[in-house]
C-alpha positions in Angstrom: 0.0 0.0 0.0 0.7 3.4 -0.6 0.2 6.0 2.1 1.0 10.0 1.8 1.5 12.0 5.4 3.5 13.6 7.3 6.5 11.6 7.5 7.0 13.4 11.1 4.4 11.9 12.5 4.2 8.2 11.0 3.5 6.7 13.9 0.1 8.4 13.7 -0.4 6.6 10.6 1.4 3.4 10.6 1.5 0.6 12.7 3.7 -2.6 12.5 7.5 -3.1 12.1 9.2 -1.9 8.5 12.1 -3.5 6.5 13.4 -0.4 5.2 13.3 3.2 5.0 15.2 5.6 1.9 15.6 9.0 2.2 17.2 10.9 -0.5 19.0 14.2 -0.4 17.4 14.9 3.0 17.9 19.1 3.0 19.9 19.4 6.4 21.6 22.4 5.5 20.0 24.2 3.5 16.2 24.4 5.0 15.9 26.7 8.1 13.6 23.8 10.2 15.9 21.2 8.3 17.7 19.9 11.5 14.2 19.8 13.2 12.0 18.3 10.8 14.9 15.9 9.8 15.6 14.7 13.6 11.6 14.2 13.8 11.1 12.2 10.8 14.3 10.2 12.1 13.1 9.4 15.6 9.7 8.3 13.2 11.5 5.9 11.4 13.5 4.4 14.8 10.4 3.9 16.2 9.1 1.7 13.0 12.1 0.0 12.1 12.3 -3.6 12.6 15.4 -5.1 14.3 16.3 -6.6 11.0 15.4 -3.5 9.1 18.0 -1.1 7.5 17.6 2.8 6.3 19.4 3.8 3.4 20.4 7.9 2.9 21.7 9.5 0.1 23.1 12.7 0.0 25.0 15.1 -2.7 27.1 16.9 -0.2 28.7 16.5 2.8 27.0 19.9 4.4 24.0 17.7 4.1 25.6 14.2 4.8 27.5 14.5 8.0 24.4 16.1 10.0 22.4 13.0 8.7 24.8 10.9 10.2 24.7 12.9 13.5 21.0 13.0 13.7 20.1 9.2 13.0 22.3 8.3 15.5 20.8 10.5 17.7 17.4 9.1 16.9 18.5 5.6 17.3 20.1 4.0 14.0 23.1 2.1 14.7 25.3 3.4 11.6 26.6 0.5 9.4 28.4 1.8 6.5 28.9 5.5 5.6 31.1 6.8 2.7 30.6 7.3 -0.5 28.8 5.7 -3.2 30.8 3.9 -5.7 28.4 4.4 -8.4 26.9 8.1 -7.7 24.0 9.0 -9.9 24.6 12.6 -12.6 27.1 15.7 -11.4 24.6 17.7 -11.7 26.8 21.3 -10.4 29.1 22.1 -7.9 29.0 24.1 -4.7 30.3 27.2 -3.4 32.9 25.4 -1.7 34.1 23.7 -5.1 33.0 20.2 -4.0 31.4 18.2 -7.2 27.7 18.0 -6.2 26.3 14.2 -7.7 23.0 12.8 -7.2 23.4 10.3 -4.5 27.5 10.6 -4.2 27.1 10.0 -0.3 25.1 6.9 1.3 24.7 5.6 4.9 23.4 2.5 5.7 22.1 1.9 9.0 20.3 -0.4 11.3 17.6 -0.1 14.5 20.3 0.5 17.7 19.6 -2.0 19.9 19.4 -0.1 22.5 15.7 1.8 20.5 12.9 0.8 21.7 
């Protein structure tokens, strides 16, 4: 099945334990409430996850990657691989900073902490 809402407040909507979870180019950085909604939408997912289950993020740049990282561990993902991907999607442009920007050039892989209820 198909469901649209608010992926902050899946719970609301969902019930049961998930296999896995993709977010792509999740906009950390460049979105005011980013870090907010993000960290929200994160402590979701935790909450759904089975143990078994995985999330897989993608990201273009590492202003955007590296506070992924922070905030699913924070809500609860046990990170499993993070680096880049070996087979990144179109260069697309490149930031201010000079830094190639590629459709999914960054991924993290990452599993329900055991510790998450």
């Amino acid at each position: 099945n198909f469901v649209a809402g608010d992926a902050q407040n899946l719970t609301d909507f969902l019930t049961g334990a998930y296999q896995l979870a993709i977010f792509e180019h999740p906009n950390l950085a460049t979105s005011p409430d980013g870090p907010k909604v993000w960290q929200r939408i994160f402590r979701e997912t935790a909450k759904l996850l089975d143990v078994n289950g995985a999330v897989v993020l993608t990201s273009f740049w590492l202003n955007d990657h590296i506070p992924a990282q922070r905030a699913l561990e924070r809500a609860g993902h046990e990170i499993i691989y993070n680096g880049r991907n070996r087979f990144p999607g179109k260069r697309f442009d490149t930031a201010d900073n000079g830094e190639p920007l590629a459709f999914d050039k960054y991924i993290i892989v990452a599993k329900k902490s055991p510790s998450t209820p």
